[in-house]
C-alpha positions as CSV (number, residue, x, y, z in Angstrom):
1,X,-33.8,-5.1,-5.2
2,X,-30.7,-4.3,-3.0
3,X,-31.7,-3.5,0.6
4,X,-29.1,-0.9,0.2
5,X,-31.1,1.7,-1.5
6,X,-32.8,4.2,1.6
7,X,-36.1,5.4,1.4
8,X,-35.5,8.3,-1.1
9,X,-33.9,6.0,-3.2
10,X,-36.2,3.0,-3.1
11,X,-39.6,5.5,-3.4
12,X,-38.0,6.8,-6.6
13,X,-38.2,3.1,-8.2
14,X,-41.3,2.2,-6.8
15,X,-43.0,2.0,-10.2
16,X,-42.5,-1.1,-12.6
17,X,-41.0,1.1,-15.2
18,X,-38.2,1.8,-12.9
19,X,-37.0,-2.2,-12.1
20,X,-34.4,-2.0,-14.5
21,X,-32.5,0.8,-12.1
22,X,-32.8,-1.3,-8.8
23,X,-31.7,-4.3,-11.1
24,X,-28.8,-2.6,-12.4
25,X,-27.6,-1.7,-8.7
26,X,-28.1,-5.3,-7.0
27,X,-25.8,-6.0,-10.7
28,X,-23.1,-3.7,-9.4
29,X,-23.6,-4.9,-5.7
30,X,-23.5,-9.0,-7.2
31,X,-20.3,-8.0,-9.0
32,X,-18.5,-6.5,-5.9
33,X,-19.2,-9.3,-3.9
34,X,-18.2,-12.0,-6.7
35,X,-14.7,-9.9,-7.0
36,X,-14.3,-9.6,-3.2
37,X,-14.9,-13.1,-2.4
38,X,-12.5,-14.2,-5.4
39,X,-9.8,-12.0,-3.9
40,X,-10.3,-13.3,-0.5
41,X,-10.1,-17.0,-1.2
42,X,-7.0,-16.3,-3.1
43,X,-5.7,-14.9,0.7
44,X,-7.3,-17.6,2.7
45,X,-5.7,-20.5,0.8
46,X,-2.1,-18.3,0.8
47,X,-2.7,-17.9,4.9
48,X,-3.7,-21.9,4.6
49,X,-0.2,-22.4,3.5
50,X,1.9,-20.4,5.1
51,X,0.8,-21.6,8.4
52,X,1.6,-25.5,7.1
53,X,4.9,-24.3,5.9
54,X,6.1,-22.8,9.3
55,X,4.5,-26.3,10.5
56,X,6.8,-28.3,8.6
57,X,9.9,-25.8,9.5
58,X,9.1,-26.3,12.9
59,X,9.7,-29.9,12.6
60,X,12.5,-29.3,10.6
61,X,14.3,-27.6,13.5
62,X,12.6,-29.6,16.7
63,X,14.8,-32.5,14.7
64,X,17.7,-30.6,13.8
65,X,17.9,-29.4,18.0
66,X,17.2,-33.8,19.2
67,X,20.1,-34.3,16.6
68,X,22.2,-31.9,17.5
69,X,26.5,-33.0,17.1
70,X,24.8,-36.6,15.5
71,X,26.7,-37.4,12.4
72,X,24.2,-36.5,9.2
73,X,24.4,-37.9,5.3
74,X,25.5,-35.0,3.7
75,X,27.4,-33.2,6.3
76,X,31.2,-32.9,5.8
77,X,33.2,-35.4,7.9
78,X,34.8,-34.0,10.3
79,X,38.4,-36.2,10.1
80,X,38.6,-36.7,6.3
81,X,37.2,-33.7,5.2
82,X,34.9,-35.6,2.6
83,X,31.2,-35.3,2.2
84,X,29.6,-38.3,3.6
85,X,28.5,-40.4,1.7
86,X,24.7,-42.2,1.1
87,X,24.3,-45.6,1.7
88,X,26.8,-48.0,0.6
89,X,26.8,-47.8,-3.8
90,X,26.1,-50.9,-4.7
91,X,26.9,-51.9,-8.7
92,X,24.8,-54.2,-11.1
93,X,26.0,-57.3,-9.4
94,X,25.4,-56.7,-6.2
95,X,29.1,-55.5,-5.1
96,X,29.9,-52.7,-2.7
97,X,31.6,-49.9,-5.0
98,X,31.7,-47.6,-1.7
99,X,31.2,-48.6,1.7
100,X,29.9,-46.0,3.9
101,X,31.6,-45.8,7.2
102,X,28.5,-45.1,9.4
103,X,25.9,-47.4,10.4
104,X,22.3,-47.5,9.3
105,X,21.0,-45.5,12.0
106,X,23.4,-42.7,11.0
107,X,21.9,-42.9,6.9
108,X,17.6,-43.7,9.0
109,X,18.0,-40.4,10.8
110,X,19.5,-38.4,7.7
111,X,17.3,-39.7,5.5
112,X,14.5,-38.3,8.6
113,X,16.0,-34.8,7.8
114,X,16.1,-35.4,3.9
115,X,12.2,-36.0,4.4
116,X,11.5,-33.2,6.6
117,X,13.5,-30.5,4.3
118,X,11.4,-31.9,1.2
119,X,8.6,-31.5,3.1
120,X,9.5,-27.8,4.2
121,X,10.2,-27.2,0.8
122,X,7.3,-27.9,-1.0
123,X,5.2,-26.6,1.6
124,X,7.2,-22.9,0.9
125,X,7.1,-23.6,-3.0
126,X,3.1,-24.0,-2.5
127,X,3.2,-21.0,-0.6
128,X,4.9,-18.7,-2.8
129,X,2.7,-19.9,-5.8
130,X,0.0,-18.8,-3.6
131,X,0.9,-15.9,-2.7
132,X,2.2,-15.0,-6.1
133,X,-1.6,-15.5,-6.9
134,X,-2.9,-13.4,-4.2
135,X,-0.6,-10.4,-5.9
136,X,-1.6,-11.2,-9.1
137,X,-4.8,-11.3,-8.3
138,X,-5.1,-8.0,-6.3
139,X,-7.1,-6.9,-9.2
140,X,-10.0,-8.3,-7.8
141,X,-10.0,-6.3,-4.6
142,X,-9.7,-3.4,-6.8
143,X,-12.7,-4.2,-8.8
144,X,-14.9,-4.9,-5.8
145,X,-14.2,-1.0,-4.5
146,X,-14.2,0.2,-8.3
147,X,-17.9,-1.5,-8.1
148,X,-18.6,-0.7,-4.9
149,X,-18.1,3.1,-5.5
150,X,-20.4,3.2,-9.2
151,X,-23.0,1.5,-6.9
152,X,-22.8,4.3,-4.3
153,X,-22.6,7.0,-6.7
154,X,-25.6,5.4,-8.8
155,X,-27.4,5.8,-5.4
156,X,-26.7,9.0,-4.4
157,X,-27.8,10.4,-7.4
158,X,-30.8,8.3,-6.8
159,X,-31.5,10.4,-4.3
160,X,-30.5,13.4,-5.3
161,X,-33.8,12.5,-7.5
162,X,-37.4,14.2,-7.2
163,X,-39.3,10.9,-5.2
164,X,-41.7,8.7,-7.5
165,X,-39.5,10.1,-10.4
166,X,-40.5,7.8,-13.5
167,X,-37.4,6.7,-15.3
168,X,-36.8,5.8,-19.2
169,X,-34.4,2.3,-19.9
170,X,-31.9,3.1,-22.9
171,X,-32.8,0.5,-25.6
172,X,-28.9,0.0,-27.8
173,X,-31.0,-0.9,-30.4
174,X,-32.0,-4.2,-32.1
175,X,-28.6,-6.5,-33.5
176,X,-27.1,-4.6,-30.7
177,X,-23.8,-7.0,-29.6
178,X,-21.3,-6.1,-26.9
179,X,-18.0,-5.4,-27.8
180,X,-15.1,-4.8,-25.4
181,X,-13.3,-2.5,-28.5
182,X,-15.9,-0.3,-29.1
183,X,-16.8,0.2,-25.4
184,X,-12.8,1.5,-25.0
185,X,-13.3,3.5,-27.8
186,X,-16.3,5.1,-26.3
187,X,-14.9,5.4,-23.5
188,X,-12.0,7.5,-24.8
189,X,-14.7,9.9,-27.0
190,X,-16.5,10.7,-23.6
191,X,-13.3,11.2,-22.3
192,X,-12.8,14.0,-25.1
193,X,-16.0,15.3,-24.7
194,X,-16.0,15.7,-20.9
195,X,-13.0,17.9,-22.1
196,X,-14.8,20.2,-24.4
197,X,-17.4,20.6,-21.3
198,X,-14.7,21.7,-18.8
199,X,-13.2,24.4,-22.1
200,X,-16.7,25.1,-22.6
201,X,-17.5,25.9,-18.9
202,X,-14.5,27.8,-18.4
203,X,-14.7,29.8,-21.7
204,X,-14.0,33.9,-21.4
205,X,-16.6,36.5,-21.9
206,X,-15.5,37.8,-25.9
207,X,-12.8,40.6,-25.7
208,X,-15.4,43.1,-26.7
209,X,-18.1,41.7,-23.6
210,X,-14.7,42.2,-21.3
211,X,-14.2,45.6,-22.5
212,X,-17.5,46.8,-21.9
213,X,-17.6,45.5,-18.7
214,X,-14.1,47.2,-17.8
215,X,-15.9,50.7,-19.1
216,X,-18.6,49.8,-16.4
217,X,-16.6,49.2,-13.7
218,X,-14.4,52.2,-14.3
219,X,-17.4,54.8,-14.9
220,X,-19.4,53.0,-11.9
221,X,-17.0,51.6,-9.4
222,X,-19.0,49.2,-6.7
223,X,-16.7,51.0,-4.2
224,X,-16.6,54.4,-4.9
225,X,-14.6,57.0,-2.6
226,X,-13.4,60.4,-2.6
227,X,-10.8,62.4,-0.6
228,X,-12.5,64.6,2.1
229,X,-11.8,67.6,4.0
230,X,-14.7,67.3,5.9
231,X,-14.3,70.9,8.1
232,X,-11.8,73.4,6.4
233,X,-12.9,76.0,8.9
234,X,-12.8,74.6,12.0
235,X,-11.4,76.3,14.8
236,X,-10.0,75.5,18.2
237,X,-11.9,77.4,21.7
238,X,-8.8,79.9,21.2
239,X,-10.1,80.6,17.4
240,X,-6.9,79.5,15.7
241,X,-7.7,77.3,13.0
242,X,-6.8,73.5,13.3
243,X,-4.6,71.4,11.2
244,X,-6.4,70.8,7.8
245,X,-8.2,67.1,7.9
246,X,-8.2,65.3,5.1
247,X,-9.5,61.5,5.0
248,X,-10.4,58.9,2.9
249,X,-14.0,58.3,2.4
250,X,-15.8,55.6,0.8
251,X,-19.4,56.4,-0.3
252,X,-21.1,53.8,1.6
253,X,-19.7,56.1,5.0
254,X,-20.7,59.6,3.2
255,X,-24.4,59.7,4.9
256,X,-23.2,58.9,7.9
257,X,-20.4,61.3,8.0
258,X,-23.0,64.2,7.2
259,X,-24.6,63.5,10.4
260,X,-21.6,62.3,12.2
261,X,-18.4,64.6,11.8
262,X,-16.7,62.2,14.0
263,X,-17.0,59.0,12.5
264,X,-14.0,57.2,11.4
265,X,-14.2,55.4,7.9
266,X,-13.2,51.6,8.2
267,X,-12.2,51.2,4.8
268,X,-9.0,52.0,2.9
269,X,-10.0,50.7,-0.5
270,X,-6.6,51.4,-2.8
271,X,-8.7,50.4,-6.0
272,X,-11.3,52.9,-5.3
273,X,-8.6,55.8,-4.6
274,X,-6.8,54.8,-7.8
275,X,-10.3,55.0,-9.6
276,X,-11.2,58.4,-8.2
277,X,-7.8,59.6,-9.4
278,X,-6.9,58.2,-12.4
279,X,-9.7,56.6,-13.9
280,X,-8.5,56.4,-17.6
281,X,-5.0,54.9,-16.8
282,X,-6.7,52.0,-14.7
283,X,-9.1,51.4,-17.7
284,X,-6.3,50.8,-20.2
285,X,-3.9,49.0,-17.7
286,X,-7.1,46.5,-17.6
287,X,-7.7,46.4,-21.0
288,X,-4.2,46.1,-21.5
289,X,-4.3,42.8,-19.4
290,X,-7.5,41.6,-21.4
291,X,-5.7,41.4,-23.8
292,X,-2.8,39.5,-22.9
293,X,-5.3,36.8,-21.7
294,X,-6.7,36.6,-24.9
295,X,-3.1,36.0,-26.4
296,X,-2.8,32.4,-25.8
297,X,-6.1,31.7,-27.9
298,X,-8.3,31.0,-25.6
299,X,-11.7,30.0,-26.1
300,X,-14.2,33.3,-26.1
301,X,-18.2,32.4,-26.0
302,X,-20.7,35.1,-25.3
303,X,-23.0,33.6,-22.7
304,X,-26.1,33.0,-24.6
305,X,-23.8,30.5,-27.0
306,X,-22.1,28.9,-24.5
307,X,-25.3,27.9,-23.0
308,X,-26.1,26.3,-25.7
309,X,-22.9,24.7,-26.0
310,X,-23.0,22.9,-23.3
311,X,-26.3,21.9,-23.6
312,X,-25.3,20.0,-26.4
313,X,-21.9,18.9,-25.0
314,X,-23.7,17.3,-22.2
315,X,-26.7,15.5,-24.3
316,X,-23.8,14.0,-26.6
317,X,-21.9,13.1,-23.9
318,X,-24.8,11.4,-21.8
319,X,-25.4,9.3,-25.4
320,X,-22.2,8.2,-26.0
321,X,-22.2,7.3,-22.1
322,X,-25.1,5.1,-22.6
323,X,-23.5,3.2,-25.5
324,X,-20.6,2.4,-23.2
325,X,-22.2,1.3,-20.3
326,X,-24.5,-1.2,-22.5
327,X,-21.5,-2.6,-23.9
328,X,-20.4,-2.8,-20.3
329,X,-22.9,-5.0,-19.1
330,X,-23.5,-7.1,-22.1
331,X,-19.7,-8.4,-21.4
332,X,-20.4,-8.7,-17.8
333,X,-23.8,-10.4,-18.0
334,X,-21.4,-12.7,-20.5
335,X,-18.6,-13.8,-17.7
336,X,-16.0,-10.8,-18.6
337,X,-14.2,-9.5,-16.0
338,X,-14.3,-6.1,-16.0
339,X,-15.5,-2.8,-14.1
340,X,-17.0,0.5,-15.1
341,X,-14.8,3.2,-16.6
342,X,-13.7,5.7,-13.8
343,X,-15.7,8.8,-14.6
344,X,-18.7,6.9,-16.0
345,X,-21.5,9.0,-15.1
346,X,-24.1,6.8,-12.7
347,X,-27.4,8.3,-14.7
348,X,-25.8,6.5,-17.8
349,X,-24.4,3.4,-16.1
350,X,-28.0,2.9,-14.9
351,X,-29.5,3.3,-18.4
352,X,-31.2,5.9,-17.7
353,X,-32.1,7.7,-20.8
């Protein structure tokens, strides 16, 4: 069992029921490693290469610098204007057709070059096929962190796990065979059905449930506040009367202010002022925008339903899940090259019923 699991993790498989969860992890750790080391062999032999290639360049240009001004086969002749020739052409017979006007030593040290450029050549040829390979092989490294992530996500929900937690294996059923179709096409209904989950989860109160709540909040603001004029009659020390006082006051301040004429309220709340003074127009202009909401058809549960919903959203999907990822690891466990659907949820990819 991988000695990645920690504590929580490993005292939650502890039992011999629970073998096939630690299994399926050191499968998912076994894979990334396979992928990662195919990927980096691919970069060590392209690294291998290149560093023979600049080898054989390097020659290529240490001779081309000792030669440097020496007449090569190939060039262009300087006084004629002609390409020099190779070697002397020599017919059937045995009879010159074309001499060549520079000695042997001139056609040994091009034929030198000839070699070292073939050489160069082949050695960047080899390189770029193996480089081509590392690119097209970049899938690898890509399916080593797709694995390594499942793995880490099957853990921590491992351990998000109550310890000694007893686990059931999903059984696919007997004549069950592994089909890379079928797991796609599961794939793409769980897909769907994480969709309904997320309409589900986000589903609106019905109009009606709205409505009644806009009533409440209208008739019983949480923030309710009045206008005061806390001390009409107050008078100044010459018994004139003082400018009329008039404040904002939430209720939350009221009891203080009874005891404290001084206090200054720390809240302005706008809502709770337009409440307090026109109660019925904010209750329609919210109803009004209930409404509009509604418009675009929308999906309208009352709580106790969408519960349920999801309830059996989640158990489909967690099924359909399991089908997918035992598809998954019959092709794997049969040399197929392939990773776990992003989004795959690691209860299911663990076979846990």
């Amino acid at each position: 069992m991988s000695d990645l699991l920690n504590s929580t993790a490993l005292s939650a498989l502890e039992t011999p029921a629970n073998f096939f969860v630690g299994d399926n992890l050191d499968r998912l750790d076994g894979g990334a490693e396979k992928e990662r080391a195919r990927g980096q062999a691919d970069a060590d032999e392209a690294k291998r290469l290149r560093s023979v290639w600049m080898d054989a360049q390097a020659d290529l240009d240490r001779y081309d610098h000792e030669n440097a001004g020496k007449p090569v086969v190939g060039d262009i002749d300087p006084d004629t204007g002609e390409r020099i020739p190779d070697p002397p052409v020599i017919d059937a017979d045995g009879n010159v057709i074309k001499r060549s006007r520079y000695s042997g030593t001139d056609h040994a040290r091009a034929s030198a070059r000839l070699r070292l450029v073939h050489i160069s050549d082949k050695a960047e040829e080899a390189y770029r096929k193996a480089q081509k390979q590392v690119t097209d092989h970049s899938p690898f490294v890509g399916n080593a962190n797709s694995l390594v992530r499942h793995a880490n996500a099957a853990r921590d929900w491992l351990n998000s796990q109550p310890p000694g937690m007893i686990f059931d294996q999903f059984d696919p059923g007997k004549g069950f065979k592994p089909d890379h179709a079928k797991m796609v096409g599961l794939g793409e209904k769980a897909v769907q059905k994480a969709a309904d989950i997320a309409e589900a989860e986000g589903a609106a109160l019905p109009l009606d449930e709205i409505n009644a709540r806009i009533d409440a909040y209208v008739d019983d603001p949480p923030f309710p506040g009045r206008l005061l004029i806390p001390h009409p009659q107050r008078v100044d020390s010459r018994g004139k009367m003082k400018p009329l006082d008039v404040h904002w006051s939430p209720k939350a301040l009221r009891g203080v202010e009874a005891k404290n004429p001084h206090v200054v309220p720390v809240m302005d709340d706008a809502v709770a002022m337009l409440l307090w003074l026109a109660p019925d127009a904010v209750r329609e202009a919210l109803k009004d925008q209930a409404r509009a909401a509604y418009s675009d058809g929308r999906l309208a549960l009352p709580e106790g339903e969408r519960r349920k919903r999801l309830n059996k959203l989640r158990a489909d999907l967690h099924q359909i899940e399991l089908q997918e990822a035992a598809h998954f690891w019959g092709l794997a466990d049969s040399g197929v090259d392939l990773v776990p659907r992003k989004g795959l949820s690691p209860r299911a990819l663990l076979q846990i019923v």
